[in-house]
C-alpha positions as CSV (number, residue, x, y, z in Angstrom):
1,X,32.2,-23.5,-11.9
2,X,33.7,-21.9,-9.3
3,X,31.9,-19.1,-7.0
4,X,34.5,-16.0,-6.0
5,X,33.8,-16.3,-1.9
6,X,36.8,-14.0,-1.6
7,X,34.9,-10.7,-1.5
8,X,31.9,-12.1,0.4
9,X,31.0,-10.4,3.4
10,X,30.5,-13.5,5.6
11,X,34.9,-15.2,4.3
12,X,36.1,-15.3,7.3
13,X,32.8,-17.3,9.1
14,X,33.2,-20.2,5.7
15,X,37.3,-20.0,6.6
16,X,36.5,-21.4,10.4
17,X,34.0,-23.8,9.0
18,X,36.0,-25.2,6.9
19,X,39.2,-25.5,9.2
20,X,36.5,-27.2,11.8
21,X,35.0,-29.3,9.2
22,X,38.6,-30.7,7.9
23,X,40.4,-31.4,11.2
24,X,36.9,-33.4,12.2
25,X,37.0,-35.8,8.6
26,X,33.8,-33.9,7.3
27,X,32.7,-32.5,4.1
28,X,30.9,-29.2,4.2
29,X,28.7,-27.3,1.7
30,X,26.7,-24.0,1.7
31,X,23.2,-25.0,0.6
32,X,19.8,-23.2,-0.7
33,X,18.2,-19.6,-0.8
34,X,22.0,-18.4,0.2
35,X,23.4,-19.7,-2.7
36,X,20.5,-19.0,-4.9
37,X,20.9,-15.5,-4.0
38,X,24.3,-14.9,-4.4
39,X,24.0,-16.1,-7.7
40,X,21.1,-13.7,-8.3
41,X,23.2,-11.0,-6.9
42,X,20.4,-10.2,-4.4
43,X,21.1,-9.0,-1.0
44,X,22.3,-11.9,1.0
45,X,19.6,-13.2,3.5
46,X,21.3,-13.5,7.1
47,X,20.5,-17.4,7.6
48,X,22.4,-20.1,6.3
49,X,22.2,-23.8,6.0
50,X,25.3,-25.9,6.4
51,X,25.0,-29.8,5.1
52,X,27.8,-31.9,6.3
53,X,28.2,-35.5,5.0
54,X,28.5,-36.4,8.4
55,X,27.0,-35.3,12.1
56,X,25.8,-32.0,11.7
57,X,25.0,-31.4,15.4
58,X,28.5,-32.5,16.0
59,X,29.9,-29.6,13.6
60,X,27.9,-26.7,14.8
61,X,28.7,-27.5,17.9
62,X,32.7,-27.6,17.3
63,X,32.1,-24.6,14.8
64,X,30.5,-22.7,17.5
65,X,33.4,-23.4,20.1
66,X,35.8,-22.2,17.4
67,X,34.4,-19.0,17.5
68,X,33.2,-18.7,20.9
69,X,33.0,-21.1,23.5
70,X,29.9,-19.0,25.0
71,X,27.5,-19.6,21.7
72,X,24.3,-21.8,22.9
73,X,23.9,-24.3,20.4
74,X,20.4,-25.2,20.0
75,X,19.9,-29.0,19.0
76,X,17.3,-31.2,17.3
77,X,18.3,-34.7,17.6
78,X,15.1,-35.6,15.6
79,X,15.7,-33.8,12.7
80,X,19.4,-34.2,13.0
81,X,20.2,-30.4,13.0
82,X,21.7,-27.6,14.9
83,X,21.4,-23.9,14.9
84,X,23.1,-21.1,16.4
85,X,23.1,-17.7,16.1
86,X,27.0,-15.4,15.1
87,X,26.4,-11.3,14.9
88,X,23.4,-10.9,13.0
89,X,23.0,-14.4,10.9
90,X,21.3,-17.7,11.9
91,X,23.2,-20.7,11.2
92,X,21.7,-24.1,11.1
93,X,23.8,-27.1,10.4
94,X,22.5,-30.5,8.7
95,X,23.8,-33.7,8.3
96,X,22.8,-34.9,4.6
97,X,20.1,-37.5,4.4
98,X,17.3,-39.2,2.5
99,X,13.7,-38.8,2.6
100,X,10.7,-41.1,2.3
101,X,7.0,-40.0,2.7
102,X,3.8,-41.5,4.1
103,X,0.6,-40.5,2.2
104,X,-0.3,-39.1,5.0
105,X,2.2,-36.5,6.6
106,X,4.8,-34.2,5.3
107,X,6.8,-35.5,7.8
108,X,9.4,-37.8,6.3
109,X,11.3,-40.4,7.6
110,X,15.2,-40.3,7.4
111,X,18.4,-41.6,7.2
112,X,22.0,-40.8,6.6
113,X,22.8,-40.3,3.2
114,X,25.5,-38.0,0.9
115,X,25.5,-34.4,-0.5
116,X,23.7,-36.1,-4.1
117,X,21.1,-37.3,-1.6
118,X,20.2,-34.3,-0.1
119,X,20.1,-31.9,-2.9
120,X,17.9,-34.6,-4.4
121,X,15.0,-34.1,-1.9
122,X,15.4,-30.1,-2.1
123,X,12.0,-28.7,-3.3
124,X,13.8,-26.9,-6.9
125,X,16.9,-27.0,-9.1
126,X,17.5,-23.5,-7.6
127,X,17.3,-24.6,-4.3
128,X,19.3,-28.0,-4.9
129,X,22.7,-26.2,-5.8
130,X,25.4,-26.5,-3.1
131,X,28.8,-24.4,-2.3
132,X,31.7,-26.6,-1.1
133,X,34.1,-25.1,1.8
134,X,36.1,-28.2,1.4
135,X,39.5,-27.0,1.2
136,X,40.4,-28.9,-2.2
137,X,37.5,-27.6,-3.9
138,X,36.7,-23.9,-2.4
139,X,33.8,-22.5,-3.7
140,X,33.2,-24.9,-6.0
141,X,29.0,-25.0,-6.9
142,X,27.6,-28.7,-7.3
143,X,25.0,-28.3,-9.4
144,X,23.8,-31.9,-10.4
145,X,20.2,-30.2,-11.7
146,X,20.9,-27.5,-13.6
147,X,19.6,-25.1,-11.1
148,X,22.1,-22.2,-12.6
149,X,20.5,-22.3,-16.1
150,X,16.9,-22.4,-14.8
151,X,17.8,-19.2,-12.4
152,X,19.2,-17.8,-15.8
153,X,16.0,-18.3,-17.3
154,X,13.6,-17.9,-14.8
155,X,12.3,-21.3,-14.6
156,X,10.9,-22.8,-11.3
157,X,12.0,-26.5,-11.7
158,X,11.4,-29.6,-9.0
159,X,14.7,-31.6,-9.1
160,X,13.0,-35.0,-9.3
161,X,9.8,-35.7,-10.9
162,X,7.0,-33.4,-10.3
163,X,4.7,-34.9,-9.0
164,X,7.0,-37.1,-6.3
165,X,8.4,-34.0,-5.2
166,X,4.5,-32.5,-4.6
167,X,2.9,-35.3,-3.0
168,X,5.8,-35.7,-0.7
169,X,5.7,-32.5,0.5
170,X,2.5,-30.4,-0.5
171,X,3.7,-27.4,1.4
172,X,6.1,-26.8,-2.1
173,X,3.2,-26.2,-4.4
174,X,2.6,-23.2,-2.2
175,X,6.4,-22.3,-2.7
176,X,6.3,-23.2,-6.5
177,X,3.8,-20.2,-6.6
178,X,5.6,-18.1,-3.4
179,X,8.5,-18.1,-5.9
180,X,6.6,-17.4,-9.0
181,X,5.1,-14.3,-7.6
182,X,8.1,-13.0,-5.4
183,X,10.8,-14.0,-7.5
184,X,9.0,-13.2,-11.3
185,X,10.0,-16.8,-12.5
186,X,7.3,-19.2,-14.5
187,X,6.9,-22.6,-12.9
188,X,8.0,-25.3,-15.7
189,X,5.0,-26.6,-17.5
190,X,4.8,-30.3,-16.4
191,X,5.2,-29.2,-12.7
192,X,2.4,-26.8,-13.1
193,X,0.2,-29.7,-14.5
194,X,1.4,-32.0,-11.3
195,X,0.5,-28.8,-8.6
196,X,-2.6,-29.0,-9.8
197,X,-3.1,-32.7,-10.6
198,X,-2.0,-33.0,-6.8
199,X,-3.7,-30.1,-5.3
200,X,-6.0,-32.3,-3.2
201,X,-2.5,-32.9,-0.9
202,X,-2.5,-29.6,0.3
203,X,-5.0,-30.6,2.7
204,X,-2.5,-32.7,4.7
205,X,-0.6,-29.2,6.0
206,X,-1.1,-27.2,9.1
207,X,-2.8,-23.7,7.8
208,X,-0.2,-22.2,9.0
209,X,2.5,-23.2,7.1
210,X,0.0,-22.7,3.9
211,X,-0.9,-19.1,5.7
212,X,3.3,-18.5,5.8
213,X,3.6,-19.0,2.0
214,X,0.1,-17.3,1.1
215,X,0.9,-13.9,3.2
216,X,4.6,-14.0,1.4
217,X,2.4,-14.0,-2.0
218,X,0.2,-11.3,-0.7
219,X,3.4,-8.8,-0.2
220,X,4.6,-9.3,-3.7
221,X,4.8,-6.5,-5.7
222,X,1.8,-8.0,-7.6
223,X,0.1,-10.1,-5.6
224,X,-2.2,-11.1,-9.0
225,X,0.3,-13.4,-9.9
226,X,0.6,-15.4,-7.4
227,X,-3.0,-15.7,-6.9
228,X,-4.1,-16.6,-10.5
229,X,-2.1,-19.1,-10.5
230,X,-3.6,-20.2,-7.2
231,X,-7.0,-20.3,-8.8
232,X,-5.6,-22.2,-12.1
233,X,-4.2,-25.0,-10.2
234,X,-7.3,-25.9,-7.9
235,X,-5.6,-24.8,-5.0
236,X,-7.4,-21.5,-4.1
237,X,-11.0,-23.2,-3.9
238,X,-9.8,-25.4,-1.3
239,X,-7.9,-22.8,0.7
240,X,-10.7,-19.6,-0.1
241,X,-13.6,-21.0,-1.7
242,X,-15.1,-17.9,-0.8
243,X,-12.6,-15.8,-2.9
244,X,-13.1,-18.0,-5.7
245,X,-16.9,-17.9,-5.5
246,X,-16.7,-14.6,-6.9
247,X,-15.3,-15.8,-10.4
248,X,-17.7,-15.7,-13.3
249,X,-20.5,-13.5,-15.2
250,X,-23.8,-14.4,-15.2
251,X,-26.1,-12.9,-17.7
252,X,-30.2,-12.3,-18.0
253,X,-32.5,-10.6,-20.7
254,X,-28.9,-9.1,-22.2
255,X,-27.6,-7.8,-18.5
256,X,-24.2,-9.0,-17.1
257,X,-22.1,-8.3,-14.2
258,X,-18.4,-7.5,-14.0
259,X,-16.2,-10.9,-12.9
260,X,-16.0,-9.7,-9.5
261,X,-12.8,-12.1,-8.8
262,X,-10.8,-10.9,-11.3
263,X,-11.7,-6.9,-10.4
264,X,-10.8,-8.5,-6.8
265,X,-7.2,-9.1,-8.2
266,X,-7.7,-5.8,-9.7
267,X,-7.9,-3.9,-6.6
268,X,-5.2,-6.1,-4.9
269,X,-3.2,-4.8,-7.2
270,X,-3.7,-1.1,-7.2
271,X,-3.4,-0.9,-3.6
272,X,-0.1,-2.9,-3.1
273,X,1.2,0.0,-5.2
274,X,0.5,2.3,-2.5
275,X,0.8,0.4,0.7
276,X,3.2,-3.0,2.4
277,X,0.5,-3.4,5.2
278,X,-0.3,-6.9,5.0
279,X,-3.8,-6.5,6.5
280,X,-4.9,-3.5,4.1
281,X,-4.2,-5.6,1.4
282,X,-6.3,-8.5,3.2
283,X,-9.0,-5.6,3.1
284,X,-8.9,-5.4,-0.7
285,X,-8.6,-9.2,-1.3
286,X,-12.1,-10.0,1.0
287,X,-13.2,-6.0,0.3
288,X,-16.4,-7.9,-2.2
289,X,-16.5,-11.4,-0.5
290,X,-20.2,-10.6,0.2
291,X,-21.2,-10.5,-3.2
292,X,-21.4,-13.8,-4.2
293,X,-24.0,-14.8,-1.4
294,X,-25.9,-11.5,-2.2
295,X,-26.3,-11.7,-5.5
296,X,-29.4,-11.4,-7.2
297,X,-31.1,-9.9,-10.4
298,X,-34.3,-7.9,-9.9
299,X,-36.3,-7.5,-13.2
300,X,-35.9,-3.6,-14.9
301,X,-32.8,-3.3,-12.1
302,X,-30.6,-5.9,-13.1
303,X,-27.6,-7.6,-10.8
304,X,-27.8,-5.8,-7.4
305,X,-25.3,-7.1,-4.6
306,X,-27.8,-5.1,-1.8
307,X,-25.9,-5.6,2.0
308,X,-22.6,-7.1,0.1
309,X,-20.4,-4.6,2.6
310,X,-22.2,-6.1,5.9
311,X,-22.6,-9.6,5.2
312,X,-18.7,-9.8,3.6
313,X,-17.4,-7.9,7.3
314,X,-19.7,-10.7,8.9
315,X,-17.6,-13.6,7.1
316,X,-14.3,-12.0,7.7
317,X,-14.6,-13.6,11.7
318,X,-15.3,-17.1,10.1
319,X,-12.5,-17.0,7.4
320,X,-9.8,-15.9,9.8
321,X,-11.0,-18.2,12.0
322,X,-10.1,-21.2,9.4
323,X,-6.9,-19.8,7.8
324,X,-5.4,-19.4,11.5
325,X,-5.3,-16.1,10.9
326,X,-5.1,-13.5,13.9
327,X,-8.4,-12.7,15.5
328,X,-7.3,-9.6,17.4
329,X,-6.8,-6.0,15.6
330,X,-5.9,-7.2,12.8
331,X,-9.1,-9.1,12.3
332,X,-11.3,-6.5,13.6
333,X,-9.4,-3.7,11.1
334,X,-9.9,-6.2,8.1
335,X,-14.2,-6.3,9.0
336,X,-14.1,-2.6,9.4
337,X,-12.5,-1.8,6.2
338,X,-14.6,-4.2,4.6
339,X,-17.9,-2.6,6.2
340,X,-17.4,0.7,5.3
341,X,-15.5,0.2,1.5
342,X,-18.5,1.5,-0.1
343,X,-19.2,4.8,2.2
344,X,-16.8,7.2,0.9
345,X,-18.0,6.1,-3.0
346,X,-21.4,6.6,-1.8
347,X,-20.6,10.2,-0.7
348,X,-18.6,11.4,-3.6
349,X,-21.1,14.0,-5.1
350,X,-21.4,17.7,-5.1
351,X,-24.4,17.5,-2.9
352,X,-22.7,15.7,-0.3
353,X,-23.8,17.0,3.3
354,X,-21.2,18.5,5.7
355,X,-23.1,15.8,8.3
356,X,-22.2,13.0,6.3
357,X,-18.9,13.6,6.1
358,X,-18.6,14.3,9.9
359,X,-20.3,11.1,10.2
360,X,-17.7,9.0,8.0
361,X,-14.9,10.8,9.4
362,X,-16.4,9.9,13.0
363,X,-17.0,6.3,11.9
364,X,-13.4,5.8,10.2
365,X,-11.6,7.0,13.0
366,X,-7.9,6.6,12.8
367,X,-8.7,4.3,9.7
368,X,-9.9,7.2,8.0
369,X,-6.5,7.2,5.1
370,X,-6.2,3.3,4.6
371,X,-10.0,3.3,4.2
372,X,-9.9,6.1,1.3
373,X,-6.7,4.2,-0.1
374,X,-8.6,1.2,-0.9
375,X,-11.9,3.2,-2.1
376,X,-9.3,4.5,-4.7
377,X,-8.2,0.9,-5.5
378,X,-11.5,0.2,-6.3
379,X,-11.6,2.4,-9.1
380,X,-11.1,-0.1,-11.7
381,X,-13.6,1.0,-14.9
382,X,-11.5,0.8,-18.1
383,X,-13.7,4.0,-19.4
384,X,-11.0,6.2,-19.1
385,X,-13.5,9.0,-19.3
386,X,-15.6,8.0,-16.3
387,X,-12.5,7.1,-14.4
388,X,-11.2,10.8,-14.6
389,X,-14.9,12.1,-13.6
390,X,-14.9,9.3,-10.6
391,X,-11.5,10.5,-9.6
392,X,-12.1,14.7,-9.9
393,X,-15.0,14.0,-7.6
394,X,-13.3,11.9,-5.2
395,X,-10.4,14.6,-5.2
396,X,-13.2,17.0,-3.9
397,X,-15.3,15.3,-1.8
398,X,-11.0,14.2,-0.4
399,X,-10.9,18.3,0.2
400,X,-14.2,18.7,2.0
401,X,-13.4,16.2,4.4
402,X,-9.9,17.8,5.3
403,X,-12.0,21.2,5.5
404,X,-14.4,19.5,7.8
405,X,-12.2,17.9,10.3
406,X,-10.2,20.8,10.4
407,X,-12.9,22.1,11.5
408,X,-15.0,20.0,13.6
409,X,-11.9,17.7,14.6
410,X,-14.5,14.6,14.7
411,X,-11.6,11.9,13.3
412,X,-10.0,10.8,17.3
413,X,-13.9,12.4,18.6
414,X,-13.4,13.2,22.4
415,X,-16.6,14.9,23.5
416,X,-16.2,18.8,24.8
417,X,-18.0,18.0,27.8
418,X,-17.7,14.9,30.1
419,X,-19.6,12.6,31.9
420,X,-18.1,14.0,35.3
421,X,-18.9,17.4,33.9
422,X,-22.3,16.5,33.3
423,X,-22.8,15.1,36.7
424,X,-21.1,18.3,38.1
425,X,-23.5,20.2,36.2
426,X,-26.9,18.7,37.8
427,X,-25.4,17.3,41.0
428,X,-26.0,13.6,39.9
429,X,-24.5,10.6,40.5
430,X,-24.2,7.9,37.5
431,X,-27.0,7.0,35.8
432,X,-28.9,6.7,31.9
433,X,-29.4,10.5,31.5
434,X,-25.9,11.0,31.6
435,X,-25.4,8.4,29.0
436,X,-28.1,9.7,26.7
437,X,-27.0,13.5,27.1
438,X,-23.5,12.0,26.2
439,X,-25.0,10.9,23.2
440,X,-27.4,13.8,22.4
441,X,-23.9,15.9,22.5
442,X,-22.2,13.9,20.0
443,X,-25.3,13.5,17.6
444,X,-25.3,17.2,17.4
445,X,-21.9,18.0,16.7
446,X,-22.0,15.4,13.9
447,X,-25.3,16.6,12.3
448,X,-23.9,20.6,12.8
449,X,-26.5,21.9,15.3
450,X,-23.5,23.0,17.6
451,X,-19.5,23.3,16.9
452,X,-16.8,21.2,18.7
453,X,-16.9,24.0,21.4
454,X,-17.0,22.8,25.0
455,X,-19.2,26.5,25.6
456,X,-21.7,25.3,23.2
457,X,-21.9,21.7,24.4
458,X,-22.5,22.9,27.5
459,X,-25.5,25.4,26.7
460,X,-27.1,22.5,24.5
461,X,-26.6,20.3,27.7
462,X,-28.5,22.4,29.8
463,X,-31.2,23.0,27.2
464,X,-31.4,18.8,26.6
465,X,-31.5,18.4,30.8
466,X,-35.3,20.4,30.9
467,X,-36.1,18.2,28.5
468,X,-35.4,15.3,30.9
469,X,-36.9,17.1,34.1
470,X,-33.2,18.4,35.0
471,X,-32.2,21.6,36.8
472,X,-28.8,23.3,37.2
């Protein structure tokens, strides 16, 4: 089969390779997730790898003078490779080679070999299919595994035997299910049976490669899927035991809980619908972490989960920690939105107090809308009835909370009156009364005793000072 390069966008760049390639004695092909995608009709991705059955350092670098004799060539003698960038695409040349593993690193050893070679130790038949730019074969796809029919048919398949192909590299399990979830496609039976007969080899890769793949999974467009199939192959226990914890139902004298891993997926799923940011969803995937350590039945209550929302934001430091994630904002949004998931349920009632929701619009801050998105992707009773009620509520308790920062503008909370006002006020220099008059100002404005009004924070000041032995 022959690919039509003619009205591809990047022609003239595979014309100069080629030229370069023939007048140096080389063979050249266009290899993985470019050719994958063209086939898929998907919008090209703006790198692309080059395999030469040759020096591939030696080609980029004549490629690269073709074009311009100012491109920097980056070169890795060790892996054999060069990269460079042209407009907006990254180009990495390769020379093709074999691969053989120790059982103890992903890091193979290599040598020279040809184009059969290298699409050998690719990591799937769609991955393994090659584009020649060899001028007596233009565009012509080598496809020695089928890769075409499998992409047809949404089939995630490993070119050589499973297993091999896993233990060699355990960083492709990961992709096996990056691809599955991203791409829609069901990985083929007997390579599902070797990711998880070899899921023990995952433990020989850095966490952040495994972190790469896992966050790509988490921005699908149903992170579930991904996920599950995480779980069904061993490999989410030994990545986040503490995710998988949560699976199960226990029951007592005729009382159950709900699986709280699979309504974890649940809510992972509802709120990717409504947001991309990577760390909100992280807030949904650890939002009931704490329930498995909490949980407990108390005779005529039943299953209670008391202090699930504290503990699980007191774990998030320790799990980020582990999977290399950052420990920086991102971290610290992830605890907050974990500590408070339950506040905004807790106030949905009619009887809700103006105070409390000054107080959880105060405490939210600026995450005050991603907080209330994943309180609404928590919402996952299949009483359709009771789901209505739940969400009416929540509507209303949504419209007395806009009313009430409107109003008391308590969300970004910068007190009316400052601490150099204060000292103004009683001639003072710094000291704990200012602090706790500060505070007393705050307190007030949240519980309603005075408005967001710099006049009346300054006449409750004043009253608060005699209290302290202060005079104007």
């Amino acid at each position: 089969m022959t690919i039509n390069l003619i009205q591809n966008k990047n022609l003239k760049l595979f014309k100069i390779i080629s030229e370069v390639a023939s007048r140096n004695g080389q063979s050249v092909y266009i290899v993985g997730g470019y050719v994958r995608d063209i086939l898929m009709k998907r919008k090209a991705p703006t790198d692309i790898d080059f395999v030469t059955e040759g020096n591939g350092m030696d080609l980029a670098k004549a490629v690269a003078t073709e074009i311009n004799p100012k491109i920097k060539v980056a070169i890795f003698k060790n892996y054999g490779t060069a990269m460079f960038k042209y407009d907006d695409l990254d180009l990495e040349f390769v020379g093709a080679r074999k691969e053989s593993y120790s059982e103890n690193s992903r890091k193979p050893s290599v040598e020279t070999g040809t184009l059969e070679d290298d699409q050998k130790r690719r990591d799937f038949t769609i991955n393994a299919m090659a584009i020649s730019l060899n001028k007596e074969n233009f565009g012509e796809l080598m496809d020695p595994f089928n890769g075409r029919e499998d992409l047809q048919n949404k089939i995630l398949r490993t070119p050589l035997e499973p297993h091999q192909t896993y233990s060699d590299d355990p960083l492709r399990m990961m992709r096996a299910i990056r691809f599955a979830s991203t791409l829609n496609f069901e990985i083929e039976e007997n390579s599902l049976k070797a990711i998880k007969d070899e899921s023990e080899r995952i433990k020989i890769v850095s966490m952040e490669r495994i972190m790469v793949e896992f966050n790509k999974i988490m921005l699908s467009e149903k992170p579930s899927v991904g996920l599950k199939l995480m779980e069904e192959t061993l490999l989410l226990e030994k990545i986040l035991p503490e995710l998988t914890a949560l699976k199960g139902i226990d029951e007592i004298d005729g009382q159950n809980h709900k699986d709280n891993f699979y309504h974890t997926l649940e809510v992972l799923d509802n709120i990717s619908e409504n947001t991309e940011n990577l760390w909100l969803r992280w807030s949904a995937l650890l939002h009931d972490i704490g329930k498995a350590p909490t949980k407990k039945f108390v005779e005529g209550t039943g299953w209670t989960f008391h202090g699930h929302e504290f503990l699980g934001s007191k774990m998030i430091k320790n799990i980020f920690k582990r999977l290399k994630l950052p420990l920086g904002n991102e971290m610290k949004f992830v605890e907050k939105m974990v500590k408070m998931h339950a506040r905004p349920i807790a106030v949905v009632s009619d009887e809700v107090s103006d105070s409390a929701l000054r107080r959880l619009v105060f405490d939210a801050g600026e995450e005050l809308d991603d907080l209330i998105t994943l309180c609404k992707s928590d919402i996952t009773t299949k009483n359709y009835a009771k789901k209505e009620r739940f969400q009416k509520n929540f509507d209303k308790v949504l419209k007395k909370i806009a009313e009430v920062e409107e109003k008391d503008q308590v969300r970004n909370f910068q007190p009316p009156i400052s601490g150099e006002e204060i000292m103004e006020m009683f001639n003072l220099k710094p000291s704990r009364e200012i602090g706790i008059l500060k505070e007393k100002v705050k307190e007030a404005i949240l519980e309603g005793e005075i408005a967001n009004d710099k006049e009346q924070a300054r006449d409750f000041v004043i009253k608060e000072a005699r209290l302290l032995g202060l005079e104007t």
